[in-house]
C-alpha positions as CSV (number, residue, x, y, z in Angstrom):
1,X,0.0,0.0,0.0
2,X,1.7,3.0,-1.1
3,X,2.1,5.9,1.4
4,X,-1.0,8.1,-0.3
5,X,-2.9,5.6,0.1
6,X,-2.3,5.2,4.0
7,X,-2.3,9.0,4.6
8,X,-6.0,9.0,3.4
9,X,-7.2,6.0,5.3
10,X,-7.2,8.2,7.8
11,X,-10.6,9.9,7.0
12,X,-11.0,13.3,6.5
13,X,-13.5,15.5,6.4
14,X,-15.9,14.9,3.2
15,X,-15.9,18.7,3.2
16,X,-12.8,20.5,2.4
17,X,-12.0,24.5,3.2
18,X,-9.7,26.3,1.2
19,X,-8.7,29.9,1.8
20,X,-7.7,32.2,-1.0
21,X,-7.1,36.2,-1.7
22,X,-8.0,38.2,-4.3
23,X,-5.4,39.5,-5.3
24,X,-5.7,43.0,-7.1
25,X,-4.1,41.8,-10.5
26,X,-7.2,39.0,-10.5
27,X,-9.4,41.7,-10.0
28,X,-11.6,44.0,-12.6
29,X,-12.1,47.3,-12.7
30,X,-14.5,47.4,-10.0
31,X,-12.4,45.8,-8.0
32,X,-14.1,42.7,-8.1
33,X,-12.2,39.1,-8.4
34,X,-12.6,38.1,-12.2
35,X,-14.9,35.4,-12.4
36,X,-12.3,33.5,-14.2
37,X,-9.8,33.4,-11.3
38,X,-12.7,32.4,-9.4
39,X,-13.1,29.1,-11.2
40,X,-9.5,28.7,-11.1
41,X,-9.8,28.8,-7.4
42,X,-12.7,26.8,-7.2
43,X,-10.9,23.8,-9.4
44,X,-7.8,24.5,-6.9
45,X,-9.7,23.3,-4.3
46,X,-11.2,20.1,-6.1
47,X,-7.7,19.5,-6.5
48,X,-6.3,19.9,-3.1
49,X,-9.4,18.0,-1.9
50,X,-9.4,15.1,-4.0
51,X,-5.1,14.8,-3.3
52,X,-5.8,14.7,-0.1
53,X,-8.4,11.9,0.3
54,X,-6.3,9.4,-2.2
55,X,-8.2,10.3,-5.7
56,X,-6.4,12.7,-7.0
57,X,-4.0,14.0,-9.8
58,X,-1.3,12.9,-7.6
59,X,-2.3,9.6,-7.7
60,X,-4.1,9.0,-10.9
61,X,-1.1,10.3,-13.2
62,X,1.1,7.2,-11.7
63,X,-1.9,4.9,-13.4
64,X,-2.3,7.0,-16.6
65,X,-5.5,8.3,-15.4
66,X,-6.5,12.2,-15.2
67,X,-9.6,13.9,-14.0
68,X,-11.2,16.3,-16.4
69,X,-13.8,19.3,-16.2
70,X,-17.5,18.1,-17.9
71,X,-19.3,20.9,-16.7
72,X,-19.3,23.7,-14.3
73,X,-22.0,26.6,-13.0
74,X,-21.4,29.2,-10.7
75,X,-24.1,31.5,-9.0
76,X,-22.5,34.3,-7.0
77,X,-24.7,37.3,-5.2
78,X,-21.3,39.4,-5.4
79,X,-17.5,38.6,-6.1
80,X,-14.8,38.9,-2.7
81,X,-13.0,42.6,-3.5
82,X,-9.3,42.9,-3.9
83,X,-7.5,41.9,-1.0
84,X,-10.4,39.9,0.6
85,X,-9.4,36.5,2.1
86,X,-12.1,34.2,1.1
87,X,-12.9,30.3,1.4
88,X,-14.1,28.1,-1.3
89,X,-15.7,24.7,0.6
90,X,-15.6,21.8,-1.9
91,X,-17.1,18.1,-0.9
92,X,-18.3,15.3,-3.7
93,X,-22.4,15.0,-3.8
94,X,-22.3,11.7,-6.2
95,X,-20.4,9.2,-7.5
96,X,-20.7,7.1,-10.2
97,X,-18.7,5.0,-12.8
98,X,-18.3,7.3,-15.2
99,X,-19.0,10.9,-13.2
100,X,-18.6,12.6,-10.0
101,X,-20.9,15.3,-8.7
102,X,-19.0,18.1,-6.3
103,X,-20.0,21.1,-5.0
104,X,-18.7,24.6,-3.8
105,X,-19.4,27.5,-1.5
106,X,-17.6,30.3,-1.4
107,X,-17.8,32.1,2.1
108,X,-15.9,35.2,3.9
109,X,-13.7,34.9,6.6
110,X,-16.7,36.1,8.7
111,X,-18.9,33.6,6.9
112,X,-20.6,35.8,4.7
113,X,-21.9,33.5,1.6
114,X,-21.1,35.5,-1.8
115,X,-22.2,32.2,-3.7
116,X,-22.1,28.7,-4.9
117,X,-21.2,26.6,-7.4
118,X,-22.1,22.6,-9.1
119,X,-19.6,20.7,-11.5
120,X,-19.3,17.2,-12.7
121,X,-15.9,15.8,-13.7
122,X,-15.3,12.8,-15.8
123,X,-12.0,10.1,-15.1
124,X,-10.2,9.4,-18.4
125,X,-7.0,7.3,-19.3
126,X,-4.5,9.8,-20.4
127,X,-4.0,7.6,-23.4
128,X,-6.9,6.6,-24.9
129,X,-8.2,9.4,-23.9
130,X,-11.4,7.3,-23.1
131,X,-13.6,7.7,-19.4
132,X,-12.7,5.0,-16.7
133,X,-14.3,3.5,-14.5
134,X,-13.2,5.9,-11.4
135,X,-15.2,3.5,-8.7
136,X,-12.3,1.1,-9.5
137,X,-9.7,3.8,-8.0
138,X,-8.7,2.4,-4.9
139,X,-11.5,0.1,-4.3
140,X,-14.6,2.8,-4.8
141,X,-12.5,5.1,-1.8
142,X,-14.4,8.3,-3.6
143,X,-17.9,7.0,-1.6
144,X,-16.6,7.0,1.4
145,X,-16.4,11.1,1.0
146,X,-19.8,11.7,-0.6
147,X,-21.9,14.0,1.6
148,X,-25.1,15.0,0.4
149,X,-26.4,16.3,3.5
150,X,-24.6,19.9,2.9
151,X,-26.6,22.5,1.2
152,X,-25.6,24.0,-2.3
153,X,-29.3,25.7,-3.1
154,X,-28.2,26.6,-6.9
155,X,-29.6,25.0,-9.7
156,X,-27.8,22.4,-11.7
157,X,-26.7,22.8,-15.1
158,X,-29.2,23.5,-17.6
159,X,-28.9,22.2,-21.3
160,X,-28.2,25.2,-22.8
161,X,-30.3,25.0,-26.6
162,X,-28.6,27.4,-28.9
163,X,-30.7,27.5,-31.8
164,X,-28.5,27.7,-35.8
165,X,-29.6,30.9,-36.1
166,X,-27.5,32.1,-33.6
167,X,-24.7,34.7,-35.1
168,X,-20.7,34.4,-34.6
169,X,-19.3,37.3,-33.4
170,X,-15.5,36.3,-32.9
171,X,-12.9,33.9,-33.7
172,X,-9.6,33.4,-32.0
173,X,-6.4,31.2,-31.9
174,X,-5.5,29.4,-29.1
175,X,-1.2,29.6,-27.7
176,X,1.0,28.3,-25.2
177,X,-0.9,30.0,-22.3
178,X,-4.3,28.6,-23.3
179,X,-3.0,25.1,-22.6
180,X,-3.4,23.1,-19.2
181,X,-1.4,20.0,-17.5
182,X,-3.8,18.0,-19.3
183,X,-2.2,19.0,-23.1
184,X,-5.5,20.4,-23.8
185,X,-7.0,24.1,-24.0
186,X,-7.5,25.0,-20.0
187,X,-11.2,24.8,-18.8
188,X,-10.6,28.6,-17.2
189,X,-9.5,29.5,-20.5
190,X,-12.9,29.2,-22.1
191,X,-14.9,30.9,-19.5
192,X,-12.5,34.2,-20.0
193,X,-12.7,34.5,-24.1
194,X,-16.4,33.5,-23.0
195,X,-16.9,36.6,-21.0
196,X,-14.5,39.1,-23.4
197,X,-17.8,38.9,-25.7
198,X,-18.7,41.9,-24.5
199,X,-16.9,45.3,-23.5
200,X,-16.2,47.1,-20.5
201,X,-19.3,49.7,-21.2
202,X,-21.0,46.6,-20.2
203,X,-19.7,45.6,-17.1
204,X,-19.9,48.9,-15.7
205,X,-23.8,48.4,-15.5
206,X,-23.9,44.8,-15.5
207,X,-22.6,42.1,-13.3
208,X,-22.2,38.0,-13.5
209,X,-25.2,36.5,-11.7
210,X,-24.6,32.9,-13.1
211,X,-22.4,31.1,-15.5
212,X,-23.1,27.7,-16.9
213,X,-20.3,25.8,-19.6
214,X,-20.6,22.9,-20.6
215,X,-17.6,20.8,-22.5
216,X,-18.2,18.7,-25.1
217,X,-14.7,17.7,-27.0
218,X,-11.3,18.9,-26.3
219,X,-9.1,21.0,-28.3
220,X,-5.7,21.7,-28.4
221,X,-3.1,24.6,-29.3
222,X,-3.7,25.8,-32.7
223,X,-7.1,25.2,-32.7
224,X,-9.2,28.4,-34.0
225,X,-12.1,28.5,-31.7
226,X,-15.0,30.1,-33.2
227,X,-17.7,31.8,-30.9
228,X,-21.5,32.1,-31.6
229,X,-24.0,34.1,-29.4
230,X,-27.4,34.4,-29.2
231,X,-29.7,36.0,-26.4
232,X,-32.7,34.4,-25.2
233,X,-34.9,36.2,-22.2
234,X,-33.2,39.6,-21.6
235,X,-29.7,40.0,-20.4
236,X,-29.2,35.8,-20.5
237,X,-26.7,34.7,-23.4
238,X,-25.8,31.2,-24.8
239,X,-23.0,30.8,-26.3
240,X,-21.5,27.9,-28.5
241,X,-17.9,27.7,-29.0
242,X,-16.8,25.4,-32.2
243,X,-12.9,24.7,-33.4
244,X,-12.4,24.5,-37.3
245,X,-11.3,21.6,-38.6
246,X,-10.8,21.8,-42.2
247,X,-12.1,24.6,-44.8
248,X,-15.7,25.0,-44.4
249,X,-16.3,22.9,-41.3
250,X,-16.6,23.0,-37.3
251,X,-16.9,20.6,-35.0
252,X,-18.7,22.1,-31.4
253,X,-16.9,22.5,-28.3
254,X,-18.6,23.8,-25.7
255,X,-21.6,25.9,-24.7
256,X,-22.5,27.9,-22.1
257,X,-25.0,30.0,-20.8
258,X,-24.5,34.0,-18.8
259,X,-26.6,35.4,-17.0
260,X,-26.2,39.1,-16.3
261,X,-28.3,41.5,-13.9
């Protein structure tokens, strides 16, 4: 039994607490933490929880194995401010062969909820590329941390529908910085181009109230990414995001869904 193994028999907490700052550089103009760095810091601490319990990167890259973003939504009442020390609480809600649930909550130092957040994540072999079965991973250890007695009052995931009428507005190729330790285009990555869609006039009299992506195929650096928009009720956007494959034809990527108040 290797020694990551026996760290996490143990037990832990199912619920992890993370703290993080805002610092001013991941900030807007407002002052505000860029919801981008929040999902950073919200996979940080799916990271650091799942390393610690015994199914985690750590481990699952000395068995060719990887854990990878399926889709994310985050709900936030207001962002932490520059210099603010925050937590993010993370904990699994449901596992199953294929896909885990896990949940976040993002809280001041005094407690103060600013908001929440669902994903699911998928366990692929980092040849094939294929899902695994991640109940295999140490003998199923990833149900002895679900807890779905801990509140996350958001709404899951919605499909977002994105009908072909829907017009492109920009395209863009992807570099060096766009790529994660998984050789693909970062998760993070799309949510930021996501949100450049529209200008800084509009921030200034609109915020993020929710933020839904949803990832269908991966891509990779020199990809051109191609983004389509189309607004359904007022201020609430889906997007598709498609890569170019060959003169004439895309292949979808992602979509998501903002809501702005």
């Amino acid at each position: 039994m290797n020694n990551l193994y026996e760290k996490k028999m143990e037990k832990l907490p199912k619920i992890g607490k993370y703290q993080f700052l805002a610092e001013p550089f991941h900030c807007d103009f407002a002052k505000r933490l860029l919801m981008g760095h929040l999902g950073n810091h919200m996979l940080n601490a799916a990271d650091f929880h799942s390393n610690d319990r015994g199914y985690g990167m750590n481990y699952l890259n000395t068995v060719n194995k990887t854990w990878v973003l399926s889709r994310l939504a985050i709900e936030m009442e207001e962002m932490p401010v520059a210099y603010d020390r925050f937590w993010v609480e993370t904990w699994v809600e449901g596992a199953m062969k294929f896909f885990t649930s896990r949940n976040f909550k993002v809280v001041s130092e005094s407690g103060h909820v600013y908001g929440y957040g669902k994903s699911i994540w998928a366990m692929i072999d980092t040849e094939s590329r294929q899902p695994t079965d991640l109940l295999a991973v140490h003998d199923g250890l990833i149900n002895e941390y679900v807890e779905t007695g801990y509140a996350c009052p958001i709404e899951k995931s919605s499909r977002v529908r994105i009908g072909n009428d829907a017009r492109m507005v920009r395209s863009i190729d992807t570099y060096y910085n766009d790529v994660d330790i998984n050789g693909h285009i970062n998760s993070v990555k799309y949510i930021e181009h996501v949100l450049d869609l529209w200008n800084l006039e509009w921030y200034r009299s609109h915020r993020i109230k929710r933020f839904e992506i949803a990832y269908v195929a991966e891509t990779h650096q020199g990809d051109l990414l191609n983004f389509y928009l189309e607004e359904g009720k007022v201020n609430d956007y889906n997007v598709k995001i498609t890569k170019t494959v060959s003169l004439g034809e895309e292949s979808e990527v992602c979509r998501c869904r903002v809501l702005f108040v």
